[in-house]
N, C-alpha and C positions, 0 to 999 in steps of 0.2 A: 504494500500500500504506500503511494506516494504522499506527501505535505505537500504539494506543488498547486498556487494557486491556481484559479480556476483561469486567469486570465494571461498569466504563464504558459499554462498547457493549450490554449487556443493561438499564442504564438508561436508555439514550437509545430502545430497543424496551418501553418501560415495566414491563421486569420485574422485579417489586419486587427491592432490596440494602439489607443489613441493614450498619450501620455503626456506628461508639460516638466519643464524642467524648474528645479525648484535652487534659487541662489541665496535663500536668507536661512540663516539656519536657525530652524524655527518648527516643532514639532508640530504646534498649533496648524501652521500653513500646511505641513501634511495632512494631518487630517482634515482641513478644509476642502482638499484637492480631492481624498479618498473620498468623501461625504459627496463631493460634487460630481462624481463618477468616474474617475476617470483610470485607465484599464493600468494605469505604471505610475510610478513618480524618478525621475533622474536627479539625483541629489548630484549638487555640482561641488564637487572637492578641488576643479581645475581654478575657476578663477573664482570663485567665494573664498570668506574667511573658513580657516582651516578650523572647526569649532567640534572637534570626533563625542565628544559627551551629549551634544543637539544632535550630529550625525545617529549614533546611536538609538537615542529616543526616539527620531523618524524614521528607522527603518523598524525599532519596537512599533512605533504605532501602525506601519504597515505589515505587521506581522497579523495571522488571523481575519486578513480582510481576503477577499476576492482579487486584488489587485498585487501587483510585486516590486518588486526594488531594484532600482538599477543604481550605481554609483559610479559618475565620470573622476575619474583621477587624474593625473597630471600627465603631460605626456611622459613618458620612459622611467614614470614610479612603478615600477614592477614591484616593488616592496609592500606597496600601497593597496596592491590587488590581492595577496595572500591578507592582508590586514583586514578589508573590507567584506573579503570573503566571510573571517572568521566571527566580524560582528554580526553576519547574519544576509549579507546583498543575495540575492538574487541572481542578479547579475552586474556586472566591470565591464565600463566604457571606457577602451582605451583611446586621445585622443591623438591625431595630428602620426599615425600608424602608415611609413613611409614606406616600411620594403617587408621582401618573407621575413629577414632577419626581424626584424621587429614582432612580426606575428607569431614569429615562432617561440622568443621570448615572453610574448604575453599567457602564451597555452602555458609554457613552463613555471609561470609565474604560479599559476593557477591551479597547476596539476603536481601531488604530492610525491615524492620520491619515489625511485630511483629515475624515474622521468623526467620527474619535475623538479624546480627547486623551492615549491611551497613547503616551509615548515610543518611539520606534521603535529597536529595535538590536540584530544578530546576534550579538554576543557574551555571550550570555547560559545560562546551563543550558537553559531552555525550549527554544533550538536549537540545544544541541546545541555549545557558545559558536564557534559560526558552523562549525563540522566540518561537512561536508556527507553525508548520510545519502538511501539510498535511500527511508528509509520517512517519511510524513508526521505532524507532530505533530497529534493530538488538537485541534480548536476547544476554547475555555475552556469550564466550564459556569458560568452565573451564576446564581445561585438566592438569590434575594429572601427575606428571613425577614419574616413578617409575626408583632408582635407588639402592636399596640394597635388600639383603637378609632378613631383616623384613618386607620390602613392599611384595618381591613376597610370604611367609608365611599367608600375610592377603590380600593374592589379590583378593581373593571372596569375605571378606568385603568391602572391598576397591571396589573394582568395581561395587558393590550393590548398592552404596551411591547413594539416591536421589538426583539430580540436578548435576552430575557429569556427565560434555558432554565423556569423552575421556581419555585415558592411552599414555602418551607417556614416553616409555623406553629407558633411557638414559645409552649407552653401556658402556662407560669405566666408572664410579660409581661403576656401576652394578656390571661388571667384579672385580674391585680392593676390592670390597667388598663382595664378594665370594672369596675370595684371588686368585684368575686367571689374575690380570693384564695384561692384551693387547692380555690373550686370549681367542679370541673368539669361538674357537674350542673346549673348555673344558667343558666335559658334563656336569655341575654342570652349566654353561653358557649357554647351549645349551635347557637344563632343563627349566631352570627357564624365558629364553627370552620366550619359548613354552609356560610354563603356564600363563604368562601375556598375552599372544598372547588370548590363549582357553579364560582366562574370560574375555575379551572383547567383542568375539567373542560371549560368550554366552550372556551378557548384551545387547550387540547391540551398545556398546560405539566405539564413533571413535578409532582409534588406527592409532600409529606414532612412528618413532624412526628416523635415520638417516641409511645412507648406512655407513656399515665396513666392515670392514675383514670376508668372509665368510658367510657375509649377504647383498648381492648385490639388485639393485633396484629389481630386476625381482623376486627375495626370499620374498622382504618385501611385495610388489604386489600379491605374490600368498597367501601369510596369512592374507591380508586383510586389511593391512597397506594403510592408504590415506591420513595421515599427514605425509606427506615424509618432514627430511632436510637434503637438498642436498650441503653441503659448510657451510662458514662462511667468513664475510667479511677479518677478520685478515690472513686467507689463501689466501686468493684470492689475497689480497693485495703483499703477502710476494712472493708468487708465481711469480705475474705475474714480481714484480721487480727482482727478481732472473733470471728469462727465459730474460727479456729485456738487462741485465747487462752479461748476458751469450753470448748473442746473438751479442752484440756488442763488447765484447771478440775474439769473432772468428774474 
């Protein structure tokens, strides 16, 4: 018997889940997001404050829900991904994931000896700090973010790599580093989101990106995309106080 939420197991059957990424570290705003529906939360360890005792709490409070946990880490904190494992993720976003070499250190990171070079040890949240339990924990998900023009040059190695669940392509990276900044229209952009898209498609790895400019929900859905992110809490946040303060203006 698996522990594996339910919106977990409809990604790994590649049924798209809509998720938002969350930069204030703030258990409260997980659960607001969880309450609000939505199939993941991405705790951002890349550029938020590094605060692991809120991190924690937010992956406790998506613990027991229908939905699951993903944690972006820093790029080439391998150390960071056996860490987040053991407080309990879900699944590790690695970002800015440039060549095989990089993918293949990420499976390693994550995968426990003699394979791998994850530390080995039951007293951890991830099981449960060694309590023994009928039901089985969840395999990690690792999902590569591909965001420049040397990742999509090695995206058929890159995408080959053993123990890599999933490609998610991060648009403005991508764009600024192809020197196209904010456009998404630019076929050297249009190119290279396409070829990430095919080796996916051809590995049978999940694949994810966010909706932008020109690449709308229903675009990402017809290429096969079923790690959709939809928002992030710092907009939602700024948003809604703007419309509130607008509104009582008038």
């Amino acid at each position: 018997m698996s522990d594996s939420p339910e919106a977990l197991e409809r990604l790994r059957r590649r049924v798209p889940v809509i998720g938002t990424l969350q930069s204030i570290c703030a258990p409260t705003l997980t659960e607001i997001a969880i309450l609000s529906g939505y199939d993941f939360i991405v705790l951002d360890c890349e550029h938020s404050v590094l605060d692991e005792p809120s991190q924690l709490a937010s992956l406790q409070v998506i613990s027991g829900t229908e939905a699951f946990s993903v944690v972006r880490v820093r790029p080439q904190d391998f150390a960071a991904v056996g860490r987040y494992l053991d407080f309990g993720a879900h699944a590790i976003l690695l970002p800015d994931v440039r060549s095989a070499a990089d993918a293949s250190a990420f499976v390693a990171a994550a995968t426990h000896g003699p394979r791998g070079t994850r530390s080995s040890t039951g007293a951890v949240r991830a099981n449960r700090y060694g309590i023994p339990s009928s039901k089985q924990a969840p395999a990690p998900l690792l999902l590569a973010m591909i965001e420049g023009a040397q990742a999509v040059d090695a995206i058929e190695a890159i995408a080959a790599t053993p123990g890599l669940d999933g490609l998610v392509i991060g648009p403005n990276d991508l764009a600024a580093d192809l020197d196209v900044v904010d456009d998404f229209s630019a076929p050297a952009y249009v190119a290279a989101f396409t070829a990430v898209e095919q080796a996916a498609k051809r590995e049978r790895l999940i694949l994810g990106s966010r909706t932008h400019p020109g690449f709308p929900i229903e675009r990402l859905l017809g290429a096969g995309h079923c790690f959709i992110l939809a928002g992030r809490d710092v907009a939602a946040i700024r948003e809604g106080y703007r419309l509130n303060l607008r509104e009582a203006r008038r």
